[in-house]
MIBA-538505 format. One record per residue (C-alpha): x, y, z. Coordinates in Angstrom, 3 decimals. Example, Ala and Ser with C-alpha at 12.3 -4.5 7.8 and 13.67 -1.06 7.14 Angstrom:
2
px / py / pz
12.300 / -4.500 / 7.800
13.670 / -1.060 / 7.140
This chain:
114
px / py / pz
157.408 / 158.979 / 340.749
158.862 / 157.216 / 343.801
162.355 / 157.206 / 341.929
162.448 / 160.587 / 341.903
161.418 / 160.378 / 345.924
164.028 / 158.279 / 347.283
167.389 / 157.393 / 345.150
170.070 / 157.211 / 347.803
170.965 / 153.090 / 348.864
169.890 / 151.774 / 351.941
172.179 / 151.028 / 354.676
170.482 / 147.827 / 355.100
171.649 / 144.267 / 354.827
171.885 / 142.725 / 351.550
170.778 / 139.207 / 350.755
173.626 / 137.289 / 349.638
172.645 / 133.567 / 349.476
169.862 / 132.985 / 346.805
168.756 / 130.105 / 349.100
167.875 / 132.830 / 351.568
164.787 / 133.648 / 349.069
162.893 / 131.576 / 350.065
162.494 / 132.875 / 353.581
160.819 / 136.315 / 351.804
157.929 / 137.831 / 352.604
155.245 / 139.145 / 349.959
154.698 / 142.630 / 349.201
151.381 / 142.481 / 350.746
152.750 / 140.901 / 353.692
155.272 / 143.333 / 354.412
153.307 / 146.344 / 353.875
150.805 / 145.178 / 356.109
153.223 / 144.532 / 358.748
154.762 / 148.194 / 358.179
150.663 / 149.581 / 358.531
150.272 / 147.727 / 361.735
153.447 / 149.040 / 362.938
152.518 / 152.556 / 362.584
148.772 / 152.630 / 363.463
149.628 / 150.660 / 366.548
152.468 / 152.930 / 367.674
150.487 / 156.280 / 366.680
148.053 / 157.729 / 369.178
146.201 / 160.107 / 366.809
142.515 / 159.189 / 365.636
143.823 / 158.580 / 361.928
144.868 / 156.083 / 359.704
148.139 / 155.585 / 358.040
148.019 / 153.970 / 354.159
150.170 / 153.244 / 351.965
149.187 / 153.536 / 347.822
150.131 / 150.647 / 345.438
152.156 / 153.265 / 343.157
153.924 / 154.331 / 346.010
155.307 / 150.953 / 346.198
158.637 / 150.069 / 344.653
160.558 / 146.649 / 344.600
164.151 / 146.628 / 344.547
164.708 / 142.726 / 344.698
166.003 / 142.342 / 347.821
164.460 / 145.518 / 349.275
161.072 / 147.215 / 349.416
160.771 / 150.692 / 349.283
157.315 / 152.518 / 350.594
155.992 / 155.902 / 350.999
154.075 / 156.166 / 354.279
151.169 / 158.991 / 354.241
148.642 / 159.663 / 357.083
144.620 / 160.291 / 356.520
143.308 / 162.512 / 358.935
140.287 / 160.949 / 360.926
136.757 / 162.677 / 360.649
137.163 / 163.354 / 363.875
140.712 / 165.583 / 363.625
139.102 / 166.977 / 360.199
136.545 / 168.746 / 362.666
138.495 / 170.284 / 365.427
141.004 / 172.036 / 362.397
137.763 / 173.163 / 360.527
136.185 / 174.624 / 363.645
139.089 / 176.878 / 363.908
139.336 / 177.726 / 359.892
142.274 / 175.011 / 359.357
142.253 / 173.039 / 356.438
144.194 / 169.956 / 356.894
145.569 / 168.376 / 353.983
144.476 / 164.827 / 352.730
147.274 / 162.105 / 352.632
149.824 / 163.571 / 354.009
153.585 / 162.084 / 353.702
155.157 / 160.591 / 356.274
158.265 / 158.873 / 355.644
159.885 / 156.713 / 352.832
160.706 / 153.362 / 354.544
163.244 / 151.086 / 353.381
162.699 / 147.023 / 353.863
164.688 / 144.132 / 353.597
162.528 / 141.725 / 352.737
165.032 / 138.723 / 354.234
165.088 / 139.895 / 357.605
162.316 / 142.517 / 358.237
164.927 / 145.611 / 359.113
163.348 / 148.425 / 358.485
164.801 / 152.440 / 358.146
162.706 / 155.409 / 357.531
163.869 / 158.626 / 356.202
164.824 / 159.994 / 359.608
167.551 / 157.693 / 360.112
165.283 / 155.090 / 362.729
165.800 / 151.260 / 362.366
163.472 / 148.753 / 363.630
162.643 / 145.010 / 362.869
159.071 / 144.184 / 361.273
159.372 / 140.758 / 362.090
């Protein structure tokens, strides 16, 4: 359950004027933005996802669980020396705020999606 992941508040900004709504993002939107920021900034072979029950919405903030998916590629240089990599592995929680794109992983970085 991605409750049980992440509980603490965010230290981001809070929306406070409900005519700022309209300037929001969709789920998809933002998500995509967050995927493009991590497979452009990674230089490994793989791909980072993100699952639609790993997904939460907290009105004015989105919550998602980042995971990684080894490349067939990576898979074959840990089997050829007996390693088993896992499949999906977690990245980061990230924290959103859907009004103005701020972003804050679990390690404490900040950065704007848009």
């Amino acid at each position: 359950n991605i409750a049980d992941y992440y509980s603490g508040s965010s230290s981001l900004s809070r929306i406070e004027d409900d005519n700022d709504l309209q300037n929001i993002k969709t789920n998809e939107e933002i998500v995509q933005l967050l995927l493009d920021y991590y497979n452009n900034i990674s230089s490994e072979d793989g791909t980072y996802v993100v699952f639609d029950n790993e997904i939460e919405d907290r009105g004015s903030e989105l919550l998602v669980l980042v995971r990684y998916q080894w490349s067939d590629e990576e898979i074959e240089k840990y089997e050829e020396v007996g390693a088993f990599p896992g499949a999906n592995i977690l990245v980061c929680g990230v924290m959103i705020n859907k009004l103005t794109g701020e972003a804050e992983d679990d390690y404490g970085h900040t950065w704007k999606l848009w």
